[in-house]
N, C-alpha and C positions, 0 to 999 in steps of 0.2 A: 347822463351823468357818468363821467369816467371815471376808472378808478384812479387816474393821479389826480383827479381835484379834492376825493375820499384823502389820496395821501397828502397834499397838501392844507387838508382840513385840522388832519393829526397832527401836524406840525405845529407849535404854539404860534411861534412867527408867523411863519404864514397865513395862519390863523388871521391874524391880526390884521395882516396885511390885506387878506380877503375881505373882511368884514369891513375895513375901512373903503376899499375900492367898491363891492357891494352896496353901502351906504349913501358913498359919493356919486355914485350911476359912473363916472369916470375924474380919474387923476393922474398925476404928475408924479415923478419918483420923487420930486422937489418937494413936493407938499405931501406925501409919505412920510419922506425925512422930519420935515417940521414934526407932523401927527405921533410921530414913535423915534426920537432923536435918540433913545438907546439901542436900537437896529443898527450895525454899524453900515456904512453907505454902501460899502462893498459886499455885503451880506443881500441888504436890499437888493442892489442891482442884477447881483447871482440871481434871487430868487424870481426876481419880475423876468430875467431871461430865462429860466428855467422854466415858469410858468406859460412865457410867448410859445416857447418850442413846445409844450404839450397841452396847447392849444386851450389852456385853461383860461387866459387874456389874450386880449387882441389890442391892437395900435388902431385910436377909434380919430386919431387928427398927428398932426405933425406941426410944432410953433417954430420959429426959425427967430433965435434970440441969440443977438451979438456973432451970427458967423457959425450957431451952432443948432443942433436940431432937438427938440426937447419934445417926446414922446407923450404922449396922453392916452391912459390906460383904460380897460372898461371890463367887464365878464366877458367869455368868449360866449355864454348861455344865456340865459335868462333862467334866475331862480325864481320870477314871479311866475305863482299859474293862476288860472282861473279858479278856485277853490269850487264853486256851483257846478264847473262841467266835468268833474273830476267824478267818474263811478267804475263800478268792476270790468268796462270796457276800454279804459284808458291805459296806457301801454305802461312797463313795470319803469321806465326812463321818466314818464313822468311823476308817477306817483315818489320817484326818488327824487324829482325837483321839491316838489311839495315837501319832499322830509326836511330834505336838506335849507329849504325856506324856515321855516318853525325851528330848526335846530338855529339857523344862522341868528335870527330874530331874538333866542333865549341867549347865545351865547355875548351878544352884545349887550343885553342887558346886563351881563354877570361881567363882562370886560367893564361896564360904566360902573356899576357897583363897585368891582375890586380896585378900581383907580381913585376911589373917593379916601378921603382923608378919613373922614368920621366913620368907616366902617367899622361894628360890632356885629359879628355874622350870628353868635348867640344870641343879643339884645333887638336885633332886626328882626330875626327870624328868619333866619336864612337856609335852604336845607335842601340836599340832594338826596331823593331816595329810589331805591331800585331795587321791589322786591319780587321773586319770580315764585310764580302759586301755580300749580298745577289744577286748571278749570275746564268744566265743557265750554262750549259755547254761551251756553244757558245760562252759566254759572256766573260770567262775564259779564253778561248782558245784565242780568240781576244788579251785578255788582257796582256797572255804570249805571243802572236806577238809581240805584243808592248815591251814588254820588252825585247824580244829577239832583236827588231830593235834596240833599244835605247843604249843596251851593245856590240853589233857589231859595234857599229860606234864608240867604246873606246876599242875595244878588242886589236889593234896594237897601241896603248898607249905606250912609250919607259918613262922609268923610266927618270926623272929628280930631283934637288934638292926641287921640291914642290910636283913633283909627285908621291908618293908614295905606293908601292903596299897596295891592300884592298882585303880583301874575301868576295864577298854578297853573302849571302847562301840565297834559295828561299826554303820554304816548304808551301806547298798546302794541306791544311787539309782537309781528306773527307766533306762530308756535314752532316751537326751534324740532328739529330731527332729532331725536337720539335715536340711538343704538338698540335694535331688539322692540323698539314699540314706536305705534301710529300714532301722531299726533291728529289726524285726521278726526273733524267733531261728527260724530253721528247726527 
């Protein structure tokens, strides 16, 4: 994972842009245009050439339409992994495929969401949260018990007209360095 694909992540647009080429396994600036026709054309093209040169996409065919050559685009990587063979042996490149997968996956959930007409993000229950709690290890572990109990006793939940499907996605951020102490779990 490189860090200009990190920075092309942060970028709304391109954002966008990726998630749709992502989705599509490969496309066309053509059919980009159509997908996001408020990109202005020249914006696009900037950014699809900015991403060939830092090898974030690749040219995966070439169509030869009227006299002119129309690109067809694709990930230069593979965001998919094996989730089964992925353990504390696996190198820190891929365990950042795997983030960047689960990130890519919620944030198109949240692009189809936000483009819908009928959104009430109060009335859906919609909700970003991020709170940082100082834990052992122990402490964690307990605490995914707990939330492991608490979504098993909803897991055979049958759809009704209130009930409605939801995705809670959980990410556990290593333990960050400060200054003066170990974050290290005994």
């Amino acid at each position: 994972m490189t860090k200009k694909l990190m920075d092309y992540i942060g970028n709304p647009v391109t954002l966008r842009l990726l998630i749709e080429i992502h989705e599509q396994k490969q496309t066309t600036a053509k059919k980009l245009a159509e997908s996001y026709p408020d990109i202005p054309q020249a914006t696009l093209y900037r950014y699809l050439s900015r991403m060939l040169k830092d090898d974030v996409l690749k040219v995966v065919a070439e169509n030869k339409i009227r006299g002119t050559v129309e690109k067809v685009y694709a990930l230069n990587m593979s965001l998919r992994l094996d989730r089964t063979k992925l353990n504390k042996d696996e190198s820190r490149n891929e365990y950042m495929q795997l983030a960047t997968q689960f990130a890519m996956n919620i944030l198109r959930e949240f692009q189809e969401y936000t483009e819908r007409e009928d959104i009430d993000i109060a009335k859906d229950g919609s909700a970003l949260w991020s709170i940082p709690l100082y834990m052992t290890k122990k402490e964690m572990d307990d605490i995914l018990v707990d939330i492991q109990a608490i979504l098993t006793s909803r897991f055979e939940n049958m759809p009704t007209n209130e009930r409605k499907l939801r995705n809670l996605n959980i990410i556990i951020s290593p333990p960050k360095k400060l200054g003066g102490f170990s974050n290290d779990d005994e």
